[in-house]
Every structure is written in C-alpha cells, then in structure tokens.
Biotite code that builds the C-alpha atoms (Angstrom):
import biotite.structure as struc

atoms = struc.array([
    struc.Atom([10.135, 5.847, -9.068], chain_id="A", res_id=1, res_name="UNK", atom_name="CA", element="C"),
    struc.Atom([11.874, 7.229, -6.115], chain_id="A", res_id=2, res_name="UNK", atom_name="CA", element="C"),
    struc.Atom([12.184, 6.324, -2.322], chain_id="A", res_id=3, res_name="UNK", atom_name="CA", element="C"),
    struc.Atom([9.165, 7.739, -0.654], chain_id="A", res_id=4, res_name="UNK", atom_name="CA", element="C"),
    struc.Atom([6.795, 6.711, -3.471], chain_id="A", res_id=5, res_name="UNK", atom_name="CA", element="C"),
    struc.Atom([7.861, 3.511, -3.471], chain_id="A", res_id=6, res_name="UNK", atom_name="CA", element="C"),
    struc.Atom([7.222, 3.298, 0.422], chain_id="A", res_id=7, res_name="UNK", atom_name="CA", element="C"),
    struc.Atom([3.986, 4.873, -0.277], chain_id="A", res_id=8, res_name="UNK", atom_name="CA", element="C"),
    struc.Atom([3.220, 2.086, -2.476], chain_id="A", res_id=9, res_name="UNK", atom_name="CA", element="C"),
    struc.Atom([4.490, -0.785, -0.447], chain_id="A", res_id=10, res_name="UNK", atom_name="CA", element="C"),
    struc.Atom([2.090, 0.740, 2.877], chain_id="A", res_id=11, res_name="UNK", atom_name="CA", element="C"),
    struc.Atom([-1.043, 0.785, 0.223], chain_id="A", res_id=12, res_name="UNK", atom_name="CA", element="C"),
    struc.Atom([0.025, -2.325, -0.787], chain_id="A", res_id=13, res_name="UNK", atom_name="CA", element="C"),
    struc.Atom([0.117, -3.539, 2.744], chain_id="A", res_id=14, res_name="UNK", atom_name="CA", element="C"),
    struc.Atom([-2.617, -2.519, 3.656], chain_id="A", res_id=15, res_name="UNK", atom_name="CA", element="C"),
    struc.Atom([-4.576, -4.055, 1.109], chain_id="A", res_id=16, res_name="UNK", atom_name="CA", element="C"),
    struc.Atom([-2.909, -7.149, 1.623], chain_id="A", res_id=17, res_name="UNK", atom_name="CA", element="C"),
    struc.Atom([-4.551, -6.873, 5.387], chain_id="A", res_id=18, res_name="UNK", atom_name="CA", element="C"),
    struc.Atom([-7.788, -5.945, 4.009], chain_id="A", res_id=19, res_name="UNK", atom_name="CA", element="C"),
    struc.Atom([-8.071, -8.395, 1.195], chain_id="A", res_id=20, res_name="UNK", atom_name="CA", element="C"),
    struc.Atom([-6.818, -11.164, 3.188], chain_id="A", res_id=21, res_name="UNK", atom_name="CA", element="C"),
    struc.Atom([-9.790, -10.800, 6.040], chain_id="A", res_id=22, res_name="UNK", atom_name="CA", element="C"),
    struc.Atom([-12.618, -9.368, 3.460], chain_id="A", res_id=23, res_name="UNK", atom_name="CA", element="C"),
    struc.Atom([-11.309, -13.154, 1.379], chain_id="A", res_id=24, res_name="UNK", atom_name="CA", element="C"),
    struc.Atom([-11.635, -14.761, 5.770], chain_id="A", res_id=25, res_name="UNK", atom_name="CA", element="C"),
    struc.Atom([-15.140, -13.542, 6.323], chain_id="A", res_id=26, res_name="UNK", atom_name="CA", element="C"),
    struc.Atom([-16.886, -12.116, 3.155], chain_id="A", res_id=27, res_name="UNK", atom_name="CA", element="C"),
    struc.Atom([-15.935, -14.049, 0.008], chain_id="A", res_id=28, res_name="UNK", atom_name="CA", element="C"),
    struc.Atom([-15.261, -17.262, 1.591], chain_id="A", res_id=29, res_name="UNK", atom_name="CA", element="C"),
    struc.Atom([-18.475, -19.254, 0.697], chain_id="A", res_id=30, res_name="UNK", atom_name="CA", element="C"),
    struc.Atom([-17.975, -17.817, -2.765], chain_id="A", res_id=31, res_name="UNK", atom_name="CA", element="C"),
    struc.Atom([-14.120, -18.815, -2.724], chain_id="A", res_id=32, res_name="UNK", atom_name="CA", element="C"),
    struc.Atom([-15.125, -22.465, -1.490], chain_id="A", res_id=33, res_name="UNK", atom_name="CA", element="C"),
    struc.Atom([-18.078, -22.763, -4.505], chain_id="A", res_id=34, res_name="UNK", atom_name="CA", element="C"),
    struc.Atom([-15.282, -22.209, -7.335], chain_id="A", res_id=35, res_name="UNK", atom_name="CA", element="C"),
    struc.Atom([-12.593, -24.432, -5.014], chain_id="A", res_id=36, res_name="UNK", atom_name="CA", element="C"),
    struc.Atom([-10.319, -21.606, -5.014], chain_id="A", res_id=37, res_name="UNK", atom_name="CA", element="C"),
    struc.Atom([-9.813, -21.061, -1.386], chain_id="A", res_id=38, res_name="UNK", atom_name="CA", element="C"),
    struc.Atom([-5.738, -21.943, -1.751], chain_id="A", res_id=39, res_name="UNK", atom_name="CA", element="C"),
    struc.Atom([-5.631, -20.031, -4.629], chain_id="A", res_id=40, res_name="UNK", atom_name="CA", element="C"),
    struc.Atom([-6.998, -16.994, -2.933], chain_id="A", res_id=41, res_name="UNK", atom_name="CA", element="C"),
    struc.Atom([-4.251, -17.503, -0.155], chain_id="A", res_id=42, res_name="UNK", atom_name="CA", element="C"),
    struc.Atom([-1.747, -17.814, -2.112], chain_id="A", res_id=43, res_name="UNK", atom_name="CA", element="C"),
    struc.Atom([-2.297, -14.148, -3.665], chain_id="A", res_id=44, res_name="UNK", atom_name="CA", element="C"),
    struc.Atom([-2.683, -12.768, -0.629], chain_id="A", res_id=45, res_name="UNK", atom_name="CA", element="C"),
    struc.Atom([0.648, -14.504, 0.767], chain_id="A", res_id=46, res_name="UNK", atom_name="CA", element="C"),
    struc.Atom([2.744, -13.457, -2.359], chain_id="A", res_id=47, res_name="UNK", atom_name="CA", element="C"),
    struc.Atom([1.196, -10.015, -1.989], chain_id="A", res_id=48, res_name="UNK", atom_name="CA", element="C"),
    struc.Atom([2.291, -9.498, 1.115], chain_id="A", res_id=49, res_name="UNK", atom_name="CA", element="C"),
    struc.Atom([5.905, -11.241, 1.057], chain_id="A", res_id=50, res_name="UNK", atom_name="CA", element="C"),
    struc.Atom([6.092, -9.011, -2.196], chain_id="A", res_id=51, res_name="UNK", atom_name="CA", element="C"),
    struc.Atom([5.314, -5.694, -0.342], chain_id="A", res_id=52, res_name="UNK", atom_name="CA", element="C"),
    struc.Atom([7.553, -6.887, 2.263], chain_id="A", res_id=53, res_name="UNK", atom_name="CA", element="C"),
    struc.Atom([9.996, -7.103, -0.388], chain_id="A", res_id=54, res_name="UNK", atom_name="CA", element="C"),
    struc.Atom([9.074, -3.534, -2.066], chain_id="A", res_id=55, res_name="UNK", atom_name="CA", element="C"),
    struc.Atom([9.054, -1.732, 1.849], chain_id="A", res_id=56, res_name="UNK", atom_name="CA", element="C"),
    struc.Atom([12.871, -2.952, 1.862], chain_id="A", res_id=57, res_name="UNK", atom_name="CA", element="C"),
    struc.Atom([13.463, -1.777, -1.868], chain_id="A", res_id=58, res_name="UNK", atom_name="CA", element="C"),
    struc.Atom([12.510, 1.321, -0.574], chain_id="A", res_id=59, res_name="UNK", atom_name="CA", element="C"),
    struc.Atom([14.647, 1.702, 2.328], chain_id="A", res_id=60, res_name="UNK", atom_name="CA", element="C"),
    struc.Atom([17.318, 0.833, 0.167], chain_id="A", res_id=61, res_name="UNK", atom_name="CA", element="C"),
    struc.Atom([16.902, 3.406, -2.222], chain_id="A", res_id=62, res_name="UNK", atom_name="CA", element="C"),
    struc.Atom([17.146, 6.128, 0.262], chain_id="A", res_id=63, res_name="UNK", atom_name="CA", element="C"),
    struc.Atom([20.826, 5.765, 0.808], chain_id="A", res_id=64, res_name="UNK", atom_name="CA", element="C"),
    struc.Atom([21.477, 4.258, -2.859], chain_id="A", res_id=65, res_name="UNK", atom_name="CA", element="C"),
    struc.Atom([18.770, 5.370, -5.434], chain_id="A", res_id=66, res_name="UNK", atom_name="CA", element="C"),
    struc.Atom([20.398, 2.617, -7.878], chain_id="A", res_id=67, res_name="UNK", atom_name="CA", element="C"),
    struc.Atom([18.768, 2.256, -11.328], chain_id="A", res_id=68, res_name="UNK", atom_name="CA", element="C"),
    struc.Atom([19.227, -1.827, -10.210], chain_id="A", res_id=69, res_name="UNK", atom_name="CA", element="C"),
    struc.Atom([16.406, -0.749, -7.349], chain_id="A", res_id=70, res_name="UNK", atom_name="CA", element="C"),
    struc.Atom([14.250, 1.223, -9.402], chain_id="A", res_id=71, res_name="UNK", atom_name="CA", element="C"),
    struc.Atom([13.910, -1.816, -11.584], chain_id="A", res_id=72, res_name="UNK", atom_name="CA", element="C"),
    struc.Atom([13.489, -3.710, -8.458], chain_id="A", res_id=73, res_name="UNK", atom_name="CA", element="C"),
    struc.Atom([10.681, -1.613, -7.188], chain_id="A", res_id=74, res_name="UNK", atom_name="CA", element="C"),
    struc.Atom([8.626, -1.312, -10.493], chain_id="A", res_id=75, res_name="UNK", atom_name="CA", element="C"),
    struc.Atom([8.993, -5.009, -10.790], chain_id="A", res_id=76, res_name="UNK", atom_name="CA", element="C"),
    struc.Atom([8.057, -6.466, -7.520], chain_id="A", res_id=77, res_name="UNK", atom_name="CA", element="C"),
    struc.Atom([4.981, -3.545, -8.158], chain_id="A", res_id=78, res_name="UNK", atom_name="CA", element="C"),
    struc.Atom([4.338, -4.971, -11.598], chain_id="A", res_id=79, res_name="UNK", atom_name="CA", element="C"),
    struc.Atom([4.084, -8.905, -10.121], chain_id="A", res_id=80, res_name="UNK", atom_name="CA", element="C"),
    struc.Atom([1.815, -8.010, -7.261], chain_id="A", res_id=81, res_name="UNK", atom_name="CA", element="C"),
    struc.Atom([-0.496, -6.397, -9.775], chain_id="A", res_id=82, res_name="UNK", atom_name="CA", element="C"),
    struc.Atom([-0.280, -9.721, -12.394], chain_id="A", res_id=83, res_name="UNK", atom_name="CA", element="C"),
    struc.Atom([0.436, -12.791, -10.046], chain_id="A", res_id=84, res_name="UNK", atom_name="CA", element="C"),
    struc.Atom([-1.987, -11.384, -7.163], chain_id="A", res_id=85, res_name="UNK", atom_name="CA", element="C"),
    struc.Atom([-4.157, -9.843, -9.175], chain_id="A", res_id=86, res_name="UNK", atom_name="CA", element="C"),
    struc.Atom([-4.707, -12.607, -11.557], chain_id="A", res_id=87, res_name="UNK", atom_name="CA", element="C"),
    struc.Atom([-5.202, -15.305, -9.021], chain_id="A", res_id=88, res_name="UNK", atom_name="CA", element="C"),
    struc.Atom([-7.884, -12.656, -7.263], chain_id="A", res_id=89, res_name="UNK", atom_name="CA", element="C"),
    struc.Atom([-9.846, -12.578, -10.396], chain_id="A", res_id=90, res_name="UNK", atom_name="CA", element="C"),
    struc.Atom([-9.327, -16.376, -11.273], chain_id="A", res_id=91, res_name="UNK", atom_name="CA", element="C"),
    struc.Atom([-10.735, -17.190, -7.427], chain_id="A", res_id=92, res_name="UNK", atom_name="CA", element="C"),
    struc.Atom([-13.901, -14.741, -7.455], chain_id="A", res_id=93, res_name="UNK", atom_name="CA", element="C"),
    struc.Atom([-14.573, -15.504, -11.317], chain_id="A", res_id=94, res_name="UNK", atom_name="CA", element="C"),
    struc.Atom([-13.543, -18.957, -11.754], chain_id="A", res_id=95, res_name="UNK", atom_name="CA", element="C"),
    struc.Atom([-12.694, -18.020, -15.537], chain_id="A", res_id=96, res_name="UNK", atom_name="CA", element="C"),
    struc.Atom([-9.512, -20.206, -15.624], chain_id="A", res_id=97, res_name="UNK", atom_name="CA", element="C"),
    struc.Atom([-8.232, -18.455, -18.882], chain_id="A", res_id=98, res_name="UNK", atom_name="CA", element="C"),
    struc.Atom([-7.044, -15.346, -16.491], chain_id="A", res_id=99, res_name="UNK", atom_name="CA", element="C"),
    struc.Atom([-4.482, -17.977, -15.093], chain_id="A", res_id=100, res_name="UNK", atom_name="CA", element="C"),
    struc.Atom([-2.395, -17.685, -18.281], chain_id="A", res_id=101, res_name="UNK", atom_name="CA", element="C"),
    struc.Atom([-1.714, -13.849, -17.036], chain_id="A", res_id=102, res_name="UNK", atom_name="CA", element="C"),
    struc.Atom([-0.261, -15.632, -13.417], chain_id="A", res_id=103, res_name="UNK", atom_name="CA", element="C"),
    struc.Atom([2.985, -16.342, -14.941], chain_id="A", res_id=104, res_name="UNK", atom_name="CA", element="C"),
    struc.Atom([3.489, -13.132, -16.375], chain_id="A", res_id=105, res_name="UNK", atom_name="CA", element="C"),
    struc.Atom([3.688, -11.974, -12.683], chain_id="A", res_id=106, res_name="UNK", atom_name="CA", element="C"),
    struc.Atom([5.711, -14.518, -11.261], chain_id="A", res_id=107, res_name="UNK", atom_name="CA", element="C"),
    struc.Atom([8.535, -13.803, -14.260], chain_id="A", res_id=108, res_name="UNK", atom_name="CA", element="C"),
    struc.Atom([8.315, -10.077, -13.128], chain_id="A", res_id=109, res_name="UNK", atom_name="CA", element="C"),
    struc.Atom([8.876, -11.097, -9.300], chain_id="A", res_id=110, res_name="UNK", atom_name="CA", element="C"),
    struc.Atom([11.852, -12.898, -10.839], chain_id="A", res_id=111, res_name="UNK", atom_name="CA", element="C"),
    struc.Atom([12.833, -9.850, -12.357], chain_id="A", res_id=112, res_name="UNK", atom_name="CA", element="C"),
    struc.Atom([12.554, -8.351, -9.205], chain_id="A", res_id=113, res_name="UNK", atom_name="CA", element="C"),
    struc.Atom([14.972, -10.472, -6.784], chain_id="A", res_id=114, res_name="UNK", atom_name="CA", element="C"),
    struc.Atom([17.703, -10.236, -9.780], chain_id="A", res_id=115, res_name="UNK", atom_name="CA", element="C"),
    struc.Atom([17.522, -6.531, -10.028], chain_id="A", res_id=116, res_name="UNK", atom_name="CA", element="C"),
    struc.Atom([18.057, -6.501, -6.066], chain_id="A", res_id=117, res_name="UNK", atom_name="CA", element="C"),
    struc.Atom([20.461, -8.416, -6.455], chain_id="A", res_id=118, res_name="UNK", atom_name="CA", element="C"),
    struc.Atom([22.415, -6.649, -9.033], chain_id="A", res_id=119, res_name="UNK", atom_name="CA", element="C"),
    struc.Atom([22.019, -3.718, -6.787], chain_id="A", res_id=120, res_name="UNK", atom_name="CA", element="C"),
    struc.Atom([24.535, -5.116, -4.500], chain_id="A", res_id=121, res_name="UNK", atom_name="CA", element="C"),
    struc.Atom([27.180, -5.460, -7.475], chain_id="A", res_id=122, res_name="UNK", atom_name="CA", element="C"),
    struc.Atom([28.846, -2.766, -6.289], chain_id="A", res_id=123, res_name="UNK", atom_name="CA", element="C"),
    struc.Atom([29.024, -3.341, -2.320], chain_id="A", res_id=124, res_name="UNK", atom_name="CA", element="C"),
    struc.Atom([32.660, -5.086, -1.014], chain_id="A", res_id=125, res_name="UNK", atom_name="CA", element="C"),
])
C-alpha cells in the first residue's frame, strides 16, 4: 500500500462514512429503532470516520516517510473499519447478534493500528 492509494481509500472511506451516516438519519432509522440498535449504528459510523480520519493522516505521512511501521498502520486502521464498522452495520440492520463476535476482531486491528503509528515515530529525535 502506498501514499496515494491509501488517500484514495481514506476519501472513499469518508465519503461513505457521510453517506452511511445520513442514509442510517433518514432511511434505516425506523428499522434501526425496531432491532434497538440505533447507538450501535452510531457508533460504526463514529469509529468509521475517526478511523478514516486516522488513515487520511497515515497517508500524509507516508508521503515524506513510506515506513513499513505506516504501511502496517494503513492496512490496519483499513482492516478495523471493514470488521468493527462493518460488523456493527450488519449486527444493527440484521439484529443477528452472533456477527458481534467479529466486532472485536476490528477493534484489536485498530489497536494494531495506533501502535504501528506509533512505532513509526521510533526513529524521529
């Protein structure tokens, strides 16, 4: 994963933060309030978003310093947004509660993520 695709990814994700977010607002939410997942919904669309916040900087960063530490970085932050936010969309439009054992799969990659931005600074000052 280089720079620009990772930018590329963090707009798309963006944007489909935006979109999911208001289609979850005005679409889904009578369907969100039947299976009482109306937090849960948010909260996938909040992580997703802080997350592609997260991957939009990951990117910068790797412009000036394409650091094996940000590639991880990038793939995980890409790999939690698809398993925390994902898994909490499916949970709130399906209300199958066994797809919430897949959540903390994503949260241990977002994990993943800060440390191997972190390790990226190792070898700054």
């Amino acid at each position: 994963m280089n720079s620009v695709k990772t930018l590329k990814i963090a707009a798309l994700f963006g944007f489909l933060s935006v979109l999911i977010g208001a289609f979850g607002a005005h679409g889904l939410e009578d369907v969100l309030i039947e299976n009482q997942r109306l937090e849960t919904y948010k909260t996938a669309v909040n992580y997703q978003f802080y997350h592609t916040l997260a991957l939009l900087l990951v990117g910068v960063l790797m412009m000036s310093n394409p650091s094996k530490y940000l590639i991880r970085s990038a793939k995980m932050f890409v790999y939690g947004i698809l398993f925390f936010s994902g898994s909490l969309y499916l949970l709130s439009l399906t209300n199958y509660t066994f797809i919430g054992v897949v959540t903390p799969i994503g949260g241990l990659f977002f994990i993943f993520g800060w440390l191997a931005l972190y390790k990226s600074f190792s070898n700054i000052g």
